[in-house]
C-alpha positions in Angstrom: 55.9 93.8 94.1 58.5 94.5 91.8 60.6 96.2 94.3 61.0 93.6 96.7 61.8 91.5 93.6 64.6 94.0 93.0 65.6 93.6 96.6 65.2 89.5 96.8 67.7 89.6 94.2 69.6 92.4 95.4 69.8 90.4 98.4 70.9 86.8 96.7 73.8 88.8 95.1 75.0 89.8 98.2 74.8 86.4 100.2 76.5 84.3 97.0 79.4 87.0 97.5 79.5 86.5 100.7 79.8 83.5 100.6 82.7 83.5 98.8 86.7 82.3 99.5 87.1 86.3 99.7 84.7 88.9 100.1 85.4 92.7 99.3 82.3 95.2 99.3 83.7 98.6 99.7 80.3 99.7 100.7 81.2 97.4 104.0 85.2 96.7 103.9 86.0 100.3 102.7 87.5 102.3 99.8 89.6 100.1 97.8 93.2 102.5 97.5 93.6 105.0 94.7 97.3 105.2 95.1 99.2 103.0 92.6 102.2 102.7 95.2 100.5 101.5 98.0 97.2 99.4 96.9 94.7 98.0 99.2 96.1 94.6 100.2 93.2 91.9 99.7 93.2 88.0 100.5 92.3 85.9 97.6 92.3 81.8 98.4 90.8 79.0 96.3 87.5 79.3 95.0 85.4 82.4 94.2 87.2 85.4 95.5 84.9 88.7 94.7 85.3 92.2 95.0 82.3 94.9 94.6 82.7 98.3 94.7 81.9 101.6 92.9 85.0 103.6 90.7 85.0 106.2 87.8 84.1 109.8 87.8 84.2 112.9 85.8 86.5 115.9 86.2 85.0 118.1 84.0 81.7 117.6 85.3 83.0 118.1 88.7 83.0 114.4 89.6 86.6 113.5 91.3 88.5 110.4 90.0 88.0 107.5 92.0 90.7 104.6 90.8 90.4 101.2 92.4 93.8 99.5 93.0 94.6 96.5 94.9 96.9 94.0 95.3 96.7 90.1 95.7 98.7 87.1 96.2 98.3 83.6 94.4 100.0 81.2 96.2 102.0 78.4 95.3 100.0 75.2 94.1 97.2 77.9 92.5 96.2 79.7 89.8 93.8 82.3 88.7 91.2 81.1 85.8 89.0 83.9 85.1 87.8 87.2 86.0 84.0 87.1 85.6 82.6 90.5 85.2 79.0 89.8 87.1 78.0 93.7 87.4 79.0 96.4 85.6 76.9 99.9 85.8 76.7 101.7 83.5 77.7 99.8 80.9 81.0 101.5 79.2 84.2 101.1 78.2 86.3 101.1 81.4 90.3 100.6 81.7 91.2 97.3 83.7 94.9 96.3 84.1 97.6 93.8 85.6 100.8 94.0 86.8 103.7 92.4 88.5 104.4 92.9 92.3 102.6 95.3 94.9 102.5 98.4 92.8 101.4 99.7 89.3 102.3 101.9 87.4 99.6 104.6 85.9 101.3 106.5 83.2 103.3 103.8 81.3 101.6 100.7 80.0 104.5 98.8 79.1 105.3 98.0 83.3 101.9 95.8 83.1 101.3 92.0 82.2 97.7 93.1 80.1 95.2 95.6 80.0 92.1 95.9 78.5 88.8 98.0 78.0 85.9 96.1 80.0 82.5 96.3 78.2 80.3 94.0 79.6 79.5 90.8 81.5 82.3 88.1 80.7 85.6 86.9 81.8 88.3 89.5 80.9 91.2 87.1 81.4 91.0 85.5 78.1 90.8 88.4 76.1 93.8 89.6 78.1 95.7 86.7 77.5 95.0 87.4 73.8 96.3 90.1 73.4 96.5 93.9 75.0 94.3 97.1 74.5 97.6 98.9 75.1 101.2 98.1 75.4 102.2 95.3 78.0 104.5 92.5 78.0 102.1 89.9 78.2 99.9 87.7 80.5 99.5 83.7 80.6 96.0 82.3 81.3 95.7 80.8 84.1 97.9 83.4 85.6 99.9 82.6 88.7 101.2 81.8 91.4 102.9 84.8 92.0 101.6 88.8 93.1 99.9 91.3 91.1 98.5 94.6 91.4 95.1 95.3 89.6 93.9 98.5 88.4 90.3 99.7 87.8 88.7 103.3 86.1 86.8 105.0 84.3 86.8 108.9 83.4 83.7 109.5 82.1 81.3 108.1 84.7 81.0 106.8 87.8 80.8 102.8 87.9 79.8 100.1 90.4 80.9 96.8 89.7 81.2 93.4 91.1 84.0 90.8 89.9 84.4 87.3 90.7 88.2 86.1 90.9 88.2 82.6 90.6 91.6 80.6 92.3 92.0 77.1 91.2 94.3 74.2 92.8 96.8 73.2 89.7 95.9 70.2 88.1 97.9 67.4 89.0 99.4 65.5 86.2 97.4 62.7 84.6 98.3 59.4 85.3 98.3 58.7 81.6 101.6 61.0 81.7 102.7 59.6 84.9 102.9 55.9 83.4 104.5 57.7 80.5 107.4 59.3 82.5 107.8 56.3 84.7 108.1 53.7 81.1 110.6 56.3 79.5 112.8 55.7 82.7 112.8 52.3 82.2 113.6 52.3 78.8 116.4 54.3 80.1 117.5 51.7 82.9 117.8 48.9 80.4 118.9 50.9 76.8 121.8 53.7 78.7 123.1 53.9 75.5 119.7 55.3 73.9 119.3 57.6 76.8 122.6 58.6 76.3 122.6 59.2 72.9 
């Protein structure tokens, strides 16, 4: 009984991801790159955009280091809100990071937006946004539109994982400060020497 629990839910994990706006499972799509110069290119569009997959090792215990890096586009009109850590086994401390553009660099910190230690189930784009674990220049939350490169390991185990990227449209202005704008333009029409001023 309590296996075919473990596999009902197994099972409903898998169909909600996907599900999803984009679906990565490495167990199905393939190895996400290790190579910070050339990442695996993924598709992320709006809604939930997940990717699962298994990273980490240990050298000294003869375990080769697997890194996950890929890199994804937010396209104009969107914006990422949050990176939901839904599974995270073991749980660790393991080195996440962002950067600009379609590459990332692995030795110098200070090239990437934020990075962070992952410990557990949460979004990890508000703490990231706060402030990072090491070095970077800084990251805004929501983050976008633009392209990143993303960077997942750990060195003392060997982690599976599934995150949820969530893409959002950008709010459109309020119409509150639409009838704003549109009175101050008025104003303008019939005082130019206010405006002008």
């Amino acid at each position: 009984m309590h296996s075919i629990l473990i596999s009902l839910i197994t099972f409903s994990l898998w169909t909600a991801a996907a599900n999803a706006a984009s679906f990565w499972n490495e167990a199905v799509s393939g190895d996400l790159s290790g190579n910070h110069n050339a990442p695996t290119s993924v598709t992320f569009s709006s809604g939930t955009n997940t990717i699962m997959g298994t990273m980490g090792g240990d050298p000294g215990d003869g375990i080769p280091l697997d890194r996950d890096i890929f890199t994804f586009t937010i396209d104009p009109g969107f914006q990422l809100t949050a990176i939901d850590v839904v599974t995270f086994t073991p749980l660790g401390q393991s080195f996440y990071a962002i950067a600009p553009g379609t590459s990332i660099s692995i030795t110098d910190p200070s090239g990437h937006l934020a990075n962070t230690l992952v410990t557990g189930l949460y979004d990890i784009l508000a703490p990231m946004a706060a402030g990072s674990y090491s070095g970077a220049t800084g990251i805004t939350n929501p983050l976008g539109p633009g392209t990143y490169t993303a960077w997942f390991q750990e060195v003392a185990s060997v982690v599976t994982y599934r995150m949820d990227y969530q893409i959002a449209a950008v709010p459109e202005p309020s119409h509150g400060l639409l009838l704003l704008v549109g009175a101050g333009g008025l104003i303008c029409r019939r005082s130019r020497r206010w405006c002008q001023a």
